[in-house]
C-alpha positions in Angstrom: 8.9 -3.7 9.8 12.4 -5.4 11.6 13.4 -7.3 12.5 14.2 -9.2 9.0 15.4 -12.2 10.1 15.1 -14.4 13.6 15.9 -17.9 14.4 12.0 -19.7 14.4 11.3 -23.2 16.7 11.5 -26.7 14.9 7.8 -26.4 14.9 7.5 -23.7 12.2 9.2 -26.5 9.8 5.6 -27.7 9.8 3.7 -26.8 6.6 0.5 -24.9 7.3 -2.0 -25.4 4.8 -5.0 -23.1 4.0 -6.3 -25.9 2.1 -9.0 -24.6 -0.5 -11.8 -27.2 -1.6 -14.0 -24.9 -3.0 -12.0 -23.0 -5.3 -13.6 -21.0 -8.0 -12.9 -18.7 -10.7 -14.3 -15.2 -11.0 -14.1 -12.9 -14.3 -12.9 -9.5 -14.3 -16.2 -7.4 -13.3 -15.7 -9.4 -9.8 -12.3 -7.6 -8.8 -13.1 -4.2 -10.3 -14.8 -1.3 -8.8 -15.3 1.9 -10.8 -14.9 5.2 -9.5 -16.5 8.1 -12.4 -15.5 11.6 -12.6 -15.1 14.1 -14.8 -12.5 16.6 -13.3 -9.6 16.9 -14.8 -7.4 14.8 -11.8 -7.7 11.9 -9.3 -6.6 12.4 -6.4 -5.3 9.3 -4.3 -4.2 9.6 -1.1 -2.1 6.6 0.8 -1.4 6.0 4.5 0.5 2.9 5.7 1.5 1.3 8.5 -0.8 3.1 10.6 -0.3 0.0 13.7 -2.9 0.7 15.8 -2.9 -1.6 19.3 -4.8 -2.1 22.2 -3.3 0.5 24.2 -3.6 3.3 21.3 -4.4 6.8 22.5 -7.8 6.7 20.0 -8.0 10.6 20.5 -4.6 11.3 19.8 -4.8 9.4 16.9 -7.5 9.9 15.3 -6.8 13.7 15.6 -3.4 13.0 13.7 -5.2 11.0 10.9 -7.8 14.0 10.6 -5.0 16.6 10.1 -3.1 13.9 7.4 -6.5 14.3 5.7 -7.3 17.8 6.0 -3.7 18.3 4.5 -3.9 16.3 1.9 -7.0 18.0 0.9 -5.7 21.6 1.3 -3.4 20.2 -1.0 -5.5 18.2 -4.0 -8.5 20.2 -3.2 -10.5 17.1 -3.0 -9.3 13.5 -2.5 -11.1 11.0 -4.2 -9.8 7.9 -3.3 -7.8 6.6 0.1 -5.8 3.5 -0.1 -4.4 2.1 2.9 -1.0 -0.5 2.5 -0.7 -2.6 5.2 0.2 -2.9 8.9 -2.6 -1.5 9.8 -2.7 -3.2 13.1 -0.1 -5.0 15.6 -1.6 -6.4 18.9 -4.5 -5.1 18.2 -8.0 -6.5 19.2 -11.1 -6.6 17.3 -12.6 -3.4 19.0 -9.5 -1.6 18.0 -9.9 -2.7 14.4 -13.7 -2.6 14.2 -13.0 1.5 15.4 -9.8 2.3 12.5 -12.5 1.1 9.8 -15.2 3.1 11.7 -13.2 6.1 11.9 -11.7 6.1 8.4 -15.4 5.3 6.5 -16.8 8.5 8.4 -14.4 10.7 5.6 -16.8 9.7 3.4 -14.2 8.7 0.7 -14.1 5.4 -1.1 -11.5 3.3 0.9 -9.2 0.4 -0.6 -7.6 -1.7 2.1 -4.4 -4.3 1.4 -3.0 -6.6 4.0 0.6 -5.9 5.4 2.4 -8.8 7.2 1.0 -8.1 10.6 -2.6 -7.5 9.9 -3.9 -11.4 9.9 -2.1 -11.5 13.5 -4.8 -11.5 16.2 -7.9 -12.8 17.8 -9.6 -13.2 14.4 -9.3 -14.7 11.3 -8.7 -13.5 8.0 -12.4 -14.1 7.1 -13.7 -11.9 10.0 -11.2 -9.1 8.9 -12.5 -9.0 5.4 -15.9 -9.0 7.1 -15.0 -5.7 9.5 -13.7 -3.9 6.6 -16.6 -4.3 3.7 -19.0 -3.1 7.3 -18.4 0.5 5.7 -20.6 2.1 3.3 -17.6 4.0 1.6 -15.4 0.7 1.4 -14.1 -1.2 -1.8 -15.3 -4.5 -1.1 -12.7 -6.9 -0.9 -12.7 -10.2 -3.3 -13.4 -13.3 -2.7 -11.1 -15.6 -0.7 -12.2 -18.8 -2.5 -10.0 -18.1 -5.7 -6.8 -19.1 -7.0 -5.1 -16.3 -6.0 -2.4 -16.1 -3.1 -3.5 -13.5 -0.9 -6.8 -11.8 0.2 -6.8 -8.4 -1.4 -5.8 -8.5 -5.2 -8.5 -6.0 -6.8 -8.5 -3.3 -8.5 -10.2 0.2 -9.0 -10.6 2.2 -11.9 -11.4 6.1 -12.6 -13.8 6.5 -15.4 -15.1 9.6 -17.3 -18.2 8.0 -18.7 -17.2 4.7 -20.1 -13.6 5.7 -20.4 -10.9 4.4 -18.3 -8.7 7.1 -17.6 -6.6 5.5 -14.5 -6.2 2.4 -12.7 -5.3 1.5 -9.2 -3.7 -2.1 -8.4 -4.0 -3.4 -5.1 -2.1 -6.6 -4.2 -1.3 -9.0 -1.1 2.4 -9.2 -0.6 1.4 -11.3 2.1 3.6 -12.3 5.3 6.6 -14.2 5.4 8.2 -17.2 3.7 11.0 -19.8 5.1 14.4 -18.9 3.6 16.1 -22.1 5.3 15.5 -24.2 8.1 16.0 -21.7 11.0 15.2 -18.0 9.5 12.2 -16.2 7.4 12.3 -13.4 4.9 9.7 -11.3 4.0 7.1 -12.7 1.5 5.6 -10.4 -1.4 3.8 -11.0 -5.1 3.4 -14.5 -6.1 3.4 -15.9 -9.5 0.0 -16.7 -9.6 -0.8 -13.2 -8.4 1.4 -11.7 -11.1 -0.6 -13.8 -13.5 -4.3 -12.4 -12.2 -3.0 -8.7 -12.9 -1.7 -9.7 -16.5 -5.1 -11.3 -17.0 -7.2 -8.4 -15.2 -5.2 -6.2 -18.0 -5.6 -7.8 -21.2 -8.9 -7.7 -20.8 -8.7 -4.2 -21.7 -8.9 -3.0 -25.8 -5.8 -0.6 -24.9 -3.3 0.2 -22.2 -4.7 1.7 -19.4 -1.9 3.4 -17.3 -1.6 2.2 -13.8 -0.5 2.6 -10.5 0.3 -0.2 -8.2 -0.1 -0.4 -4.3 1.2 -3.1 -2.1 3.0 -3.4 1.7 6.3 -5.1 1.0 8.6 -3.7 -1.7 9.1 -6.2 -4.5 12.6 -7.6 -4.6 13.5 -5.9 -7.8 13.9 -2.6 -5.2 16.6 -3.5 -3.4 19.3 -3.1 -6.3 17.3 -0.6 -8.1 17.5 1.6 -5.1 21.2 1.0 -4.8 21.7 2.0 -8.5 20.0 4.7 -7.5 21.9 5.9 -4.5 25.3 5.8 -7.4 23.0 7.6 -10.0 21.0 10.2 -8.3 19.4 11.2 -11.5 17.0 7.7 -10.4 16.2 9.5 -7.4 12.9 11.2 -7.3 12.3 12.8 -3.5 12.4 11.3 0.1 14.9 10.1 2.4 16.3 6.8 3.4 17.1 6.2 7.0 17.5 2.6 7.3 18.0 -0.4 5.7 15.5 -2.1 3.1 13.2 -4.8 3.6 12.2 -5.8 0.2 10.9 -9.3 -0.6 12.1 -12.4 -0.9 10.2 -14.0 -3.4 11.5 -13.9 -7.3 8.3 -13.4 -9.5 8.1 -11.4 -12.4 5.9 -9.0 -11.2 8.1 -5.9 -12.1 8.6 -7.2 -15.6 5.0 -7.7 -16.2 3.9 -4.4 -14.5 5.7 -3.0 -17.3 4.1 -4.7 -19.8 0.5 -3.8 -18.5 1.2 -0.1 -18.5 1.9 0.3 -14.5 3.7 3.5 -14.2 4.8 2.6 -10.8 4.4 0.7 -7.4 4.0 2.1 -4.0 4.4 0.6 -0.7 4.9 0.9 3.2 6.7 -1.5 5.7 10.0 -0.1 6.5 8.8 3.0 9.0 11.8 5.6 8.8 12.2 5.1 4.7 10.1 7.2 2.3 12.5 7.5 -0.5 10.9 6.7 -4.0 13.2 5.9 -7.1 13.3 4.5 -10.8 15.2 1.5 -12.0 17.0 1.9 -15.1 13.9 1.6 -17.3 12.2 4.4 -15.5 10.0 2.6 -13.7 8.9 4.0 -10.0 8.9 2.3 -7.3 8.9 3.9 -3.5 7.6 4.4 -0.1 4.6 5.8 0.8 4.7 7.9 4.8 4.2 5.9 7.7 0.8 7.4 9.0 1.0 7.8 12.5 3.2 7.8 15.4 2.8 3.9 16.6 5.6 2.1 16.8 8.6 3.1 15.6 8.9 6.0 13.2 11.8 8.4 11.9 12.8 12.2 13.8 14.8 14.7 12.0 17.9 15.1 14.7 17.9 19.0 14.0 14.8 20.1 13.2 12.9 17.5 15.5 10.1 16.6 12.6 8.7 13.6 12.3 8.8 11.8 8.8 5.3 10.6 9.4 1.6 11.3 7.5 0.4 10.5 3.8 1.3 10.0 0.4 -0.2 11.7 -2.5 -0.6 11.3 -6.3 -2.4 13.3 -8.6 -2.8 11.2 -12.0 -3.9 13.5 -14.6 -5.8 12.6 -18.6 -2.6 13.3 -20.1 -1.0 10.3 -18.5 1.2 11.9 -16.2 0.7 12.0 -12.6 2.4 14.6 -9.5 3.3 12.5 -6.5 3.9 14.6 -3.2 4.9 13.2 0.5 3.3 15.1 3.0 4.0 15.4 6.6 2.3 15.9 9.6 4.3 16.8 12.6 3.0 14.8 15.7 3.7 18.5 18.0 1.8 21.1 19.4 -0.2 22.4 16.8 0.4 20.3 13.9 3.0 22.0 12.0 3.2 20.6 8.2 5.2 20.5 5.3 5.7 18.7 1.9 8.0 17.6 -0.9 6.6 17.2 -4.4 7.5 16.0 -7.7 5.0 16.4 -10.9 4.6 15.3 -14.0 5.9 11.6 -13.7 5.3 9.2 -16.0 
């Protein structure tokens, strides 16, 4: 979220160190969690920046998050995985976030959380946040914090039929922020360690295993892909943008290796009235997910008075396609919805 830039105190010059004695190393089977099915489709359905607080309305929004769900099952029929991108919280307590986890494990669909840049900021540390979320019975544990990886929740999940791999579902810290010079920040994102773990996590694999990536901050590379896009609209796969961008800062070679390992595309939240999704120039997708909920600031059509806010859904299919569709959920009298689809991406 903005702003992207603010002048910080002479203090923030001081390194902070989350100094790591006990680092270890963990294989592959550590970060992966296997989902089986048979059907035909996996359903995956994303919210983001849902920013619950301590003054949030927890009727009102829970009832929203029920109707994003019962949408976006009217829609796939069944949703077999939910995977939540960040900003989950802003001045929110531990009640508050002890209650979003409580709410979201009583769907009784597995649940993949990954940190946005607000959602360490609080009365609790980072260990007692992994802690609240793993509580649930439906929840994709988290990793462990005593690696060598930036970041708290780089894991992945997988949809086998039987011992085949059909699908696979990247989750990754972008993190916070990082110092740009001495007096203003910029938005963190994928480090090149991290980039390294997914390679790793990867080639373990006897073939190519298409893949879809999830994260909160876009990656830099989507700032002048999505300007190549707005000049080429045949880039431009559905969605809207209505402010600027807010990609990271960080140069790693996370797009380049994505590419390697299969990833068909990367999905994100952060910037609240964006949910345009486009491909670069190699046909790689990268986009927004909707901002899930009405918290904070969001985007209102002028004319028609809807609200660009509820879920994100993608259907990946055996065939190595996959239908993505934005659906929203109008925050109004009974709940009016609507949706904008685009199928067989690849």
């Amino acid at each position: 979220m903005k702003p992207h830039k603010f002048i910080v105190s002479i203090l923030s010059l001081v390194p902070l160190c989350a100094c790591q004695s006990n680092v270890r190393t963990y294989g592959v089977d550590d970060y992966r969690h296997v989902i089986t099915s048979t059907n035909d489709t996996f359903s995956v359905l994303q919210l983001t920046d849902i920013h619950w607080c301590y003054a949030t309305k927890l009727s009102d929004s829970t009832t929203y998050l029920t109707h994003v769900l019962g949408f976006a099952k009217e829609k796939a029929g069944q949703i077999d995985l939910v995977v939540i991108t960040g900003d989950s919280f802003l001045g929110a307590n531990q009640s508050m976030v002890t209650k979003l986890y409580r709410f979201i494990d009583s769907w009784n669909i597995p649940f993949a959380v990954t940190y946005g840049n607000h959602d360490k900021e609080g009365d609790w540390g980072r260990a007692w946040m992994n802690q609240a979320i793993q509580k649930g019975k439906n929840a994709i544990s988290l990793p462990y914090d005593d690696d060598n990886v930036d970041g708290d929740t780089n894991y992945f999940v997988d949809w086998n039929d039987g011992n085949d791999t059909i699908w696979r579902f990247y989750l990754l810290d972008s993190n916070s922020l990082i110092l740009e010079n001495a007096i203003s920040y910029g938005y963190d994102g994928i480090h090149e360690n991290q980039v390294q773990w997914m390679k790793t996590m990867a080639n373990q694999s006897v073939h190519t295993i298409p893949s879809l990536g999830f994260m909160h901050i876009p990656p830099k590379e989507f700032g002048d892909a999505s300007k190549e896009a707005k000049a080429d609209r045949s880039r431009w796969i559905l969605g809207e943008q209505n402010e600027k961008t807010c990609e990271s800062a960080v140069d790693s070679s996370f797009v380049t290796v994505a590419k390697s390992i299969g990833m068909r595309g990367v999905f994100f939240g952060h910037d609240h009235s964006n949910d345009f999704v486009i491909q670069d120039q190699d046909g790689f997708t990268m986009g927004y997910g909707v901002k899930s909920g009405t918290e904070l600031y969001y985007h209102e059509n002028e004319t028609s008075k809807q609200t660009l806010t509820g879920g994100a859904l993608y259907t990946v299919k055996k065939d190595g396609s996959y239908d993505l569709e934005h659906l929203y959920v109008d925050d109004h009298e009974g709940y009016p919805v609507s949706s904008i689809r685009r199928e067989g991406l690849r």
